[in-house]
RODREN-208431 format. One line per field, with one value per residue (C-alpha): residue number from 1; residue in one letter; x, y, z. Coordinates in nm, 3 decimals, always signed. Example, Ala and Ser with C-alpha at 12.3 -4.5 7.8 and 13.67 -1.06 7.14 Angstrom:
BEGIN
num <- c(1,2)
residuo <- c(A,S)
xx <- c(+1.230,+1.367)
yy <- c(-0.450,-0.106)
zz <- c(+0.780,+0.714)
***
This chain:
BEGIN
num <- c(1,2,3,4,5,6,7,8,9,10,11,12,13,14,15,16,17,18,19,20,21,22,23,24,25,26,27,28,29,30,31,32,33,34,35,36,37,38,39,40,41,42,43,44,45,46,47,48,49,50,51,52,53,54,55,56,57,58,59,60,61,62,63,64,65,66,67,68,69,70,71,72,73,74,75,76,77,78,79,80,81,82,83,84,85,86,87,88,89,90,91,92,93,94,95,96,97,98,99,100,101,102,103,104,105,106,107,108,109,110,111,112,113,114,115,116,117,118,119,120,121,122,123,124,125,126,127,128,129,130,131,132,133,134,135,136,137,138,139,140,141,142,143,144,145,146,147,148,149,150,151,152,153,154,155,156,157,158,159,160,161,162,163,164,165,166,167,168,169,170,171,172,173,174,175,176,177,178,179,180,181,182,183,184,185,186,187,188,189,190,191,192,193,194,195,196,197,198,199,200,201,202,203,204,205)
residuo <- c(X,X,X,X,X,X,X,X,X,X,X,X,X,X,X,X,X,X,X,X,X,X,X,X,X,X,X,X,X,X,X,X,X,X,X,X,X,X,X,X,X,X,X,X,X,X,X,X,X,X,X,X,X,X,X,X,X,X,X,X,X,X,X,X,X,X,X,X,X,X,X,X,X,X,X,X,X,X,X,X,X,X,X,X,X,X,X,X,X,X,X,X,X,X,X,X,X,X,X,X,X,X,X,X,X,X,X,X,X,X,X,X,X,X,X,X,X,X,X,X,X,X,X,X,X,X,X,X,X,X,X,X,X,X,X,X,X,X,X,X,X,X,X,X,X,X,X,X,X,X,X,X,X,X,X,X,X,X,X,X,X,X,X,X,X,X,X,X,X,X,X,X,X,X,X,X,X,X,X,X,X,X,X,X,X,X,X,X,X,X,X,X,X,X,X,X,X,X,X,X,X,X,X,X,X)
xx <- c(+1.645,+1.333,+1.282,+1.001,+0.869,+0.546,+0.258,-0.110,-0.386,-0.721,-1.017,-1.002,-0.779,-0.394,-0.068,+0.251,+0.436,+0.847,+0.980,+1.343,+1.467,+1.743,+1.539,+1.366,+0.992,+0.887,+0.552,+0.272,+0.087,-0.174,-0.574,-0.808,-0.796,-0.505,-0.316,-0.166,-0.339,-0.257,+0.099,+0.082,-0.102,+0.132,+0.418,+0.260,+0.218,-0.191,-0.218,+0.105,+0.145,+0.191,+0.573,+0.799,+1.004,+1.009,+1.288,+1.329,+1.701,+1.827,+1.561,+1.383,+0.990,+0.901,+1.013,+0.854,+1.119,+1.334,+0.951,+1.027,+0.709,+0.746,+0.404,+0.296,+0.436,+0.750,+0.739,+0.697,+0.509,+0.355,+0.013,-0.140,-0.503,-0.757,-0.952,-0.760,-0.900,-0.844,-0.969,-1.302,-1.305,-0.954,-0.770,-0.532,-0.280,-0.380,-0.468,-0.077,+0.091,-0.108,+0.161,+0.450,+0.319,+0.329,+0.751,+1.034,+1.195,+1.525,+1.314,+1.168,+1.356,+1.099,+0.915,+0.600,+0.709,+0.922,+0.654,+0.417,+0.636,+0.681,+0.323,+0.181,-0.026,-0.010,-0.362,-0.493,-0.419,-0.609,-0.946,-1.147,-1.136,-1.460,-1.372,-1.096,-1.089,-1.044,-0.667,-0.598,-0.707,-0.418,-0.228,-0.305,-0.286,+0.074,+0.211,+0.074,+0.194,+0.607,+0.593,+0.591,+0.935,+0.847,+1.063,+0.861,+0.623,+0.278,+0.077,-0.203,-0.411,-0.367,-0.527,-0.807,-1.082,-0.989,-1.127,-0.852,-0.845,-0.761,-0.527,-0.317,-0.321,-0.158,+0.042,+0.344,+0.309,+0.410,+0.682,+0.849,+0.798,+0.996,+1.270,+1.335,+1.267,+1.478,+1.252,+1.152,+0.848,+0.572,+0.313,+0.065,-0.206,-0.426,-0.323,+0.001,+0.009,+0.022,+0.224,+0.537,+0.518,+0.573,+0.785,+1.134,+1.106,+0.759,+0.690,+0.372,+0.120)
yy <- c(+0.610,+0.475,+0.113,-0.031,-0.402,-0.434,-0.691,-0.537,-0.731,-0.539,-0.812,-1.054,-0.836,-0.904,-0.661,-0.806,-0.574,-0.421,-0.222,-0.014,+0.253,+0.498,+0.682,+1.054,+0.961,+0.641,+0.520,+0.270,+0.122,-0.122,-0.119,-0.051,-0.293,-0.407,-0.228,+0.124,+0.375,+0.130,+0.150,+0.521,+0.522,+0.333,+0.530,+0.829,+0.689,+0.667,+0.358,+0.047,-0.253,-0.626,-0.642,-0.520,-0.189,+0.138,+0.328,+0.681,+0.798,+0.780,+0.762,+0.454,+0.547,+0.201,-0.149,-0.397,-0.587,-0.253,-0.139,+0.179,+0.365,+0.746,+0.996,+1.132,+1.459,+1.348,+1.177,+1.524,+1.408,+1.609,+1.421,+1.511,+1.326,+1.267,+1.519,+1.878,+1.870,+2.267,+2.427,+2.587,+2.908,+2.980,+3.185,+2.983,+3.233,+3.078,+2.739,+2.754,+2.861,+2.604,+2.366,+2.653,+2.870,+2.512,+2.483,+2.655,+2.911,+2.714,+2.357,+2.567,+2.482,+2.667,+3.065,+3.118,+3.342,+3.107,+2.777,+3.062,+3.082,+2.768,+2.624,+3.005,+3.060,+3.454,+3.517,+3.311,+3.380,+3.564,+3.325,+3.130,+2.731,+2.753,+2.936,+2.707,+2.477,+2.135,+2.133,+2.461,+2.329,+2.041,+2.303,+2.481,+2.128,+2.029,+2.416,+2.372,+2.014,+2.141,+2.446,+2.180,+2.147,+1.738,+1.466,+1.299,+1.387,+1.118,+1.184,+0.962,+0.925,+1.328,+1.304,+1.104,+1.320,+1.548,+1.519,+1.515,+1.889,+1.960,+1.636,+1.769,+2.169,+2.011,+1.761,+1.973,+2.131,+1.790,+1.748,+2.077,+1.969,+1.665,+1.876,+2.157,+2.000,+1.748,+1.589,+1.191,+1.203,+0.865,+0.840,+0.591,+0.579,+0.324,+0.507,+0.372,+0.603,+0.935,+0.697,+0.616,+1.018,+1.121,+0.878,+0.806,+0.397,+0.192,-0.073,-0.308,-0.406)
zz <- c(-0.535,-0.432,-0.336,-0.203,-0.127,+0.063,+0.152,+0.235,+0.302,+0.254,+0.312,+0.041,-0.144,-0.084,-0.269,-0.275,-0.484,-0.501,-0.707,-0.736,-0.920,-0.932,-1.216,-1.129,-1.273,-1.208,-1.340,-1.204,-1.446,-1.413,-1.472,-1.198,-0.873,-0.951,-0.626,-0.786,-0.508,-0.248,-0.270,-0.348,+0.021,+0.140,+0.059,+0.163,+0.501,+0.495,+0.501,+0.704,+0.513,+0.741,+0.583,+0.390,+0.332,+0.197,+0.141,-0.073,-0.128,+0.200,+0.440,+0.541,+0.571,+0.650,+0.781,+0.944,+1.074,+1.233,+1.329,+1.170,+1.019,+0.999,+1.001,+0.709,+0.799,+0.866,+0.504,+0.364,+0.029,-0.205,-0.309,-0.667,-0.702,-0.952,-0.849,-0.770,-0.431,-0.397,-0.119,-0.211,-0.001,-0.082,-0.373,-0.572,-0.367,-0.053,-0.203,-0.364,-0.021,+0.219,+0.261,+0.152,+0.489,+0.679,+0.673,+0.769,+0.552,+0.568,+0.450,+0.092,-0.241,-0.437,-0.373,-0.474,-0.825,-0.960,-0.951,-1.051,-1.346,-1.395,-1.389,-1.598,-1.304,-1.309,-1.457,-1.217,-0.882,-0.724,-0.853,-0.712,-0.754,-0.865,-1.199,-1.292,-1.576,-1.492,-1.619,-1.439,-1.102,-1.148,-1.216,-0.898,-0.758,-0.865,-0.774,-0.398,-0.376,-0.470,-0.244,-0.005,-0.071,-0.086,-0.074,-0.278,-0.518,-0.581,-0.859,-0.848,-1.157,-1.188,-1.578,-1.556,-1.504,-1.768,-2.125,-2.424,-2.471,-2.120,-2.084,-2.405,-2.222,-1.892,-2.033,-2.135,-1.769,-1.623,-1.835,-1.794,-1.414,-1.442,-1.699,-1.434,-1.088,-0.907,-0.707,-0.754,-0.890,-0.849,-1.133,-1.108,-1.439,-1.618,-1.923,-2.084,-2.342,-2.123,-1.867,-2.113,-2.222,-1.883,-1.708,-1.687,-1.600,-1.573,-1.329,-1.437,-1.162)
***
């Protein structure tokens, strides 16, 4: 269950958005400006709204009238951009276990073969970002973001840089992600076709 009502004023721009949904992929859809990555940062603790609530299953993240706003880390979200934002100087090993090495053994649902699996990282993993394909670096991106065990999983935009061919290659990866694992799942695009393939519910900014 996520549920979420919040007001941010940015300058002259102002979001006053809610939303709730009991569904396991939820999708934000709404052309560019109109609010999607703030609420997305919102969520994910970077950035407090003036009012309002968020709540996922639960756990209350945010409210501004109990003056409850938990960290980022204690959050626990798994963040999926635009833009892979791999680590350079690390092997997609080491780029995949970053956040994996960064909780306890009791707080992991998933071990590094079986989202290996999962994801058909095998070939891979022992390159460098640098000789991925734009579609395998999301990949990489989406594997290191659930061995973070997250309570939540944001995928902001996670397509759009990607030209059709690579869009159609990862595609089916993101929906054998939201077949297999049980974790809510946020999806924020400008594109309502790929949107209504891979969500569950949509929500129109």
């Amino acid at each position: 269950m996520i549920d979420c009502h919040i007001r941010v004023q940015q300058g002259q721009f102002c979001l006053d958005q809610g939303f709730q949904s009991d569904q396991a992929v939820i999708g934000l859809f709404g052309a560019s400006g109109s609010g999607k990555t703030t609420i997305l940062h919102s969520i994910a603790g970077l950035i407090t709204p003036q009012s309002g609530w968020i709540k996922i299953q639960d756990q209350t993240w945010f409210d501004s009238t109990q003056k409850i706003n938990l960290s980022t880390q204690q959050r626990r979200i798994g963040l999926v951009f635009q833009d892979a934002q791999l680590f350079p100087h690390k092997t997609v090993k080491q780029n995949l276990l970053f956040g994996f090495n960064h909780i306890r053994a009791e707080e992991r649902q998933f071990e590094l073969d079986y989202i290996v699996e999962l994801l058909k990282l095998g070939h891979l993993i022992e390159r460098m970002p640098a000789k991925l394909s734009g579609g395998e670096k999301q990949r990489v991106a989406l594997g290191r973001a659930l061995l973070y065990s997250p309570n939540l999983l944001l995928l902001d935009e996670p397509l759009s840089a990607l030209d059709a061919a690579h869009k159609a290659e990862i595609i089916p990866f993101f929906q054998k992600v939201k077949q297999d694992v049980k974790i809510p799942i946020l999806y924020v695009s400008h594109d309502k076709a790929e949107i209504e393939q891979l969500t569950d519910v949509l929500w129109y900014l």
